[in-house]
Every structure is written in C-alpha cells, then in structure tokens.
N, C-alpha and C positions, 0 to 999 in steps of 0.2 A: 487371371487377376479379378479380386470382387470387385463388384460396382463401387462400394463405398473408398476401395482404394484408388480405385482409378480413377476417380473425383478427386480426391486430394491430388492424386500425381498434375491434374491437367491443371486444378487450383495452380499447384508449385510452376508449375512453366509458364502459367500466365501471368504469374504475379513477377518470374525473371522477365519476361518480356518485359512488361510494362516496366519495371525499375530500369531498364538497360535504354530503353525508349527518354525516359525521363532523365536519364544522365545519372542516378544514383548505384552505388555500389551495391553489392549482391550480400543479404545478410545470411547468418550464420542460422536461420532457421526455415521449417518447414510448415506448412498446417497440419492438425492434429486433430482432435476430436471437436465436436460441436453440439451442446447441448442446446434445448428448447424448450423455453417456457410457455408453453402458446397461450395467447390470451391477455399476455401479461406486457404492457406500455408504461412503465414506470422505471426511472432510470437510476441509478447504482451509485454507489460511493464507496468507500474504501474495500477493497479484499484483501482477504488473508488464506494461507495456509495451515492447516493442523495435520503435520506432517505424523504425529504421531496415531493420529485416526486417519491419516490419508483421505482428508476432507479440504475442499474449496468452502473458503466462508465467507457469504455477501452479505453485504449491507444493501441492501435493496430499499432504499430511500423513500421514494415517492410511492411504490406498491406497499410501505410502511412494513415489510417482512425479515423477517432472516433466513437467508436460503441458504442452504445445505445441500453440495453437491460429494457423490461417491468419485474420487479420483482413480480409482483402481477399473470400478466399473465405467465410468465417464456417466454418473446417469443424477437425475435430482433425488434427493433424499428424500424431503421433506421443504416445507418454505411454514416460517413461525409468526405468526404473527404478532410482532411489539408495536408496532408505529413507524414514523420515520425513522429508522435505521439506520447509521451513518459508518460507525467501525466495529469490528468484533475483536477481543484480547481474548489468547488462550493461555492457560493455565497449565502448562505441562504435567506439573505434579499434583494435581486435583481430578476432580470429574468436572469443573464448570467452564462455560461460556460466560465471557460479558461481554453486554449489546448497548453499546449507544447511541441512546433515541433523542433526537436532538430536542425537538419541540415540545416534548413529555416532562423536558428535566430531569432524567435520568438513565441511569447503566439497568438495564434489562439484566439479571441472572440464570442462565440454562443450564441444566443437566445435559452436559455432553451425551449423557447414553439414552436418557430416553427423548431430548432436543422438547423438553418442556421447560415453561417460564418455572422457576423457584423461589425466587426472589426479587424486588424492586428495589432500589435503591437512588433515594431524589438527592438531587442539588439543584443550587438556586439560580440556576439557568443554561440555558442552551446547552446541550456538549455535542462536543465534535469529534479528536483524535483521542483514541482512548491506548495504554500499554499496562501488559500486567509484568514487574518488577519481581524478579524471582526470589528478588534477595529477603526482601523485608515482605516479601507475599503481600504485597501493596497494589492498588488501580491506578494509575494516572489520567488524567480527564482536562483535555484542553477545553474553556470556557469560547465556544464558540462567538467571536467577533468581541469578546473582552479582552480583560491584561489578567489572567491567573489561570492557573494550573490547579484542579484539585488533587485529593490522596485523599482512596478511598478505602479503608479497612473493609475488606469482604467479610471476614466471619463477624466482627461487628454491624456490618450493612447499614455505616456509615459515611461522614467525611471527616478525616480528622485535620487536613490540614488543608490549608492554601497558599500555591507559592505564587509571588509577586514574579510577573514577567515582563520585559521592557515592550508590550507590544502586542500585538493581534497573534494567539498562538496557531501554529496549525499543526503542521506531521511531527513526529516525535520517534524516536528510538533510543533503546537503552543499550551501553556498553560495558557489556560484562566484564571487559578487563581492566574499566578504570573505573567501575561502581558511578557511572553516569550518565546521565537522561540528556541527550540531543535534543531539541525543539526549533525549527523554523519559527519565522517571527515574521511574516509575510508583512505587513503593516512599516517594518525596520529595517530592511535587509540582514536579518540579523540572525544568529543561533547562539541561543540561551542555553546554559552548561546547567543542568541541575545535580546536585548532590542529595539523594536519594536519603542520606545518611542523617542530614540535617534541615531537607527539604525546603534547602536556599539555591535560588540564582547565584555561582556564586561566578562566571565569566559570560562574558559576552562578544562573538564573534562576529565579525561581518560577510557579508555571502558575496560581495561585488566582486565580479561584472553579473553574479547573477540578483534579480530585483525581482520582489515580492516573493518569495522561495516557497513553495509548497511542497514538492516530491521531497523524501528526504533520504537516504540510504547508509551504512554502513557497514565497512571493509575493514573488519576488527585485526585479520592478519599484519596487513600495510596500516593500520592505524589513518586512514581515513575517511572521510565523509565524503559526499554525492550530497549536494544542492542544490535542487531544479528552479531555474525562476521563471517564472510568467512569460519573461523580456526573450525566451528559446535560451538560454544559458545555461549550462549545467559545469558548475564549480566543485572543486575541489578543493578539502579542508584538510590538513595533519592538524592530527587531534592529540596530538603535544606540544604544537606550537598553536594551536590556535589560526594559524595561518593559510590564506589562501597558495595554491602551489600552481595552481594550474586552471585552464574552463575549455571549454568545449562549445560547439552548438550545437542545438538539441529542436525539435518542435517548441513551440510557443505553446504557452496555456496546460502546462502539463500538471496533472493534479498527483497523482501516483508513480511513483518510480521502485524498482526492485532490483535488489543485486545478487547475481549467482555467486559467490566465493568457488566455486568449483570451475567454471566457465571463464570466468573473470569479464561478465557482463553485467551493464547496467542498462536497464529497460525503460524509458523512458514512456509515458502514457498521455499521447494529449488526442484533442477530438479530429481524425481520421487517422490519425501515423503516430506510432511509435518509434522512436529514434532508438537505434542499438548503439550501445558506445563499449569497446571494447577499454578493459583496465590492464590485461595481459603487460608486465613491463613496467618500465619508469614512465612510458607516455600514456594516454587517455586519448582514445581518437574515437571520434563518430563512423562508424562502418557502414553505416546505411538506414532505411528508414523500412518500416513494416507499413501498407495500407489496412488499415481496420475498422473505423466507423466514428459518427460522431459523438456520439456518446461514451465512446469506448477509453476513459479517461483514468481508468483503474488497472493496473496490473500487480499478479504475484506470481513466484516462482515455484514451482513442487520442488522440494528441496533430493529426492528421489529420483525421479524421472529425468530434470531439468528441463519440463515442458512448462512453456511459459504461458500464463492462463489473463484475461481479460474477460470481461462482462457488459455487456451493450442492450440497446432496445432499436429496433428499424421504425416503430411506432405501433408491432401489429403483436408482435413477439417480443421477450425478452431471449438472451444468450449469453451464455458461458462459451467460451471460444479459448484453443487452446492453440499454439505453433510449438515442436520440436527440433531441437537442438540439432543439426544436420554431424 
C-alpha cells in the first residue's frame, strides 16, 4: 500500500472512531485528496464546480484571488488575482468565468482557457452571490446586505435591470424546469421566486423553522428546495406549492450547502462539521456529521466523481479538501 493511501485509510478509521465515541452515525464518505496552498491565510467564500473543464472554482476572499484547481489531477492551476472574490458563475456554453468582487463593485470577466481578466463590469455596490441564467445568457448579482438583485448583460458589459427583493439577498439558484431564480432572504426568512422572463419578484416563501437561510440547494427531479438556516435548520420547500414539507437538523452557521441528485445527498457546510442529510425517499434525515475545520464553510460537489470538495485556512496554509462517496 503507498504511503499517501495508507494515510487516508488510518484518516477514515480515526475519524469512525471518534464519531462512534461521540454517539453520531457513520457517514457515507471517505477522505480524498488534499491540496496546498502554502503561504496563503486568507479565508474563502463560495465554490463551485466547472464540471465541464473538471475545474474547482474559489472565491478566495480575503487573499482577494480566484483560484483554480485541476479536479482530474487534484493539483492548483493557477490563483488570479481580482480582489476580494466572493462567487464564481459558469457559462457552459461560452469560454467565460464571472468573479464577484465584492468591495470592487463589480463581476470580474475570465477567459476560461487562458484564466485571464477580460473584462470588468461595475455596479453600484457590494455584490455577493452571483448565477449565470442559461436562458436569456443573463448574470444575476445579489447586492450584498441591500434589497436588489442585479441583471447583468455580459456581451453588453452592463446592468440592465434591478429586481426589488423583500430583504437582505444571499444564495440564489436557478430552475430550469420552471424558468426560475430561488433566492434566500436571510434578513426575512424567506425565498424570493424570481421570473427571469420579466425580472420581477413575483412569490414569496417562507423557510421556518429554518431562520436567517443562507445555504440554498436544488432537487429539480422531486421538485424541491434545501434551505439552510443559521438557527442549525435545514428545511424543505415543494416548489409548486411553495410550501414547507418537511426540516431537519443540520450544524449551525452554515454558509454553503450542495446537493448530489445522484447520491440523493445534501451537504451541509458550517465551521468545523459538515452535516450529511440523506434525501433517498419521501423522508430527509440527517445521517451524520463530517469533522472539517473552522473556516471550512464552503462546499461543492464534482458532479463526475461524487467527491465532495471544501476549502479552508489553518492560518499558515490555505486547502482544498476533498471526502469520497463510500
């Protein structure tokens, strides 16, 4: 056996020990690869996956970067420098990256192939969760700790519209099967239904028992939503009735959350433990908890692999950290 497996194998039996010690259930994953940024103490915000370049994409905040990792090779690409970095949107059917730099006032534009800036693109303050809209090839731009959404035309490399929203926006996702944008409303317990079409608010749902909702997720199959709240809550919405059906509990404070539609897992991301909540069925249960770091409040999924990926700082290094679907 190599050395670097037999690290991971003794990681996996210490980490059952301790959960079995602790009284919690044995989750469905393993440790997996572990990258290193050495040198690098600045801590992360949203990820993403570019399944189609088999790329890891961080928002590396505080190191004001965009870092780009090889998923195939597990190693770092390259790390761009924009500013504070907060989310990346891919473009499937284009070559570009958009990067939102929050304190810049604006969406950064890269060249997927060569991972150069292209383009800048301002608005008139802070942004935070950013998604690119396939349909109308449109950017959406939550106004960090405002009430609006921008719509941003990329080949014009402007903003053409702003939507009124009831409330502090945060995570956002779009659903292709009913032509509409999900948004958290952390400030209202609430999720704001956007129509894409005519770039109105045009429902408003409530997330209780989960409060202040940040993670946000989407299970287009079962038709519905994953709502993470602050309060450790992780709710469940049918996105034809607007209705809560169901919640869960999850770690507190979770900022990102990710869903496998293959696995039928929803990943939970707060500072040391990740909550795994199985969706398999008509019930939703919490299966157990992952130990991972304090900073480690980011997760996404390689749509591929089904290796589930996270990004952290100890304070000396930065890391991309991955665990494997058992």
């Amino acid at each position: 056996m190599k050395p670097a497996n037999q690290f991971l194998t003794a990681c996996a039996a210490l980490y059952s020990v301790s959960a079995l010690a602790a009284g919690e259930q044995a989750v469905p994953l393993s440790p997996g690869a572990s990258i290193e940024i050495p040198g690098s103490k600045g801590k992360f915000d949203f990820l993403r996956v570019d399944a189609q370049r088999h790329r890891l994409l961080a928002a590396h905040e505080n190191d004001g970067t965009a870092d780009y990792f090889d998923l195939q090779k597990s190693t770092l690409i390259t790390r761009v420098k924009v500013g504070g970095a907060v989310d990346t949107a891919v473009d499937a059917d284009s070559k570009y990256y958009y990067v939102s730099v929050q304190e810049d006032k604006r969406v950064a534009v890269l060249d997927a192939q060569t991972l150069k800036e292209v383009k800048s693109i301002k608005v008139d303050g802070p942004t935070d969760a950013l998604i690119f809209e396939p349909k109308n090839h449109m950017i959406y731009v939550t106004h960090d700790e405002g009430a609006n959404v921008w719509v941003i035309d990329p080949t014009a490399g402007k903003v053409v519209a702003s939507i009124a929203v009831p409330g502090v926006p945060e995570f956002m996702v779009y659903d292709e099967s009913t032509d509409r944008i999900y948004l958290n409303i952390k400030s209202a317990d609430k999720v704001a239904v956007i129509d894409p079409a005519t770039n109105k608010t045009v429902a408003e749902w409530g997330t209780a028992p989960a409060s202040q909702p940040h993670g946000l997720a989407l299970d287009t199959a079962n038709h519905r939503l994953f709502s993470a709240g602050g309060n450790g809550k992780l709710s469940v919405i049918d996105t034809t009735s607007g209705k809560v059906t169901g919640s869960v509990d999850i770690v507190a404070k979770v900022d990102q959350i990710a869903f496998d539609p293959v696995k039928h897992f929803v990943y939970c991301a707060g500072a040391d433990k990740m909550s795994v909540v199985s969706t398999a069925g008509a019930s939703v249960v919490t299966v157990g908890e992952l130990s991972t770091a304090a900073t480690a409040k980011n997760v996404a999924v390689d749509p591929q692999t089904h290796a589930v990926w996270t990004t952290y700082t100890d304070g000396k290094s930065s890391f991309a950290r991955s665990w494997l679907p058992k």
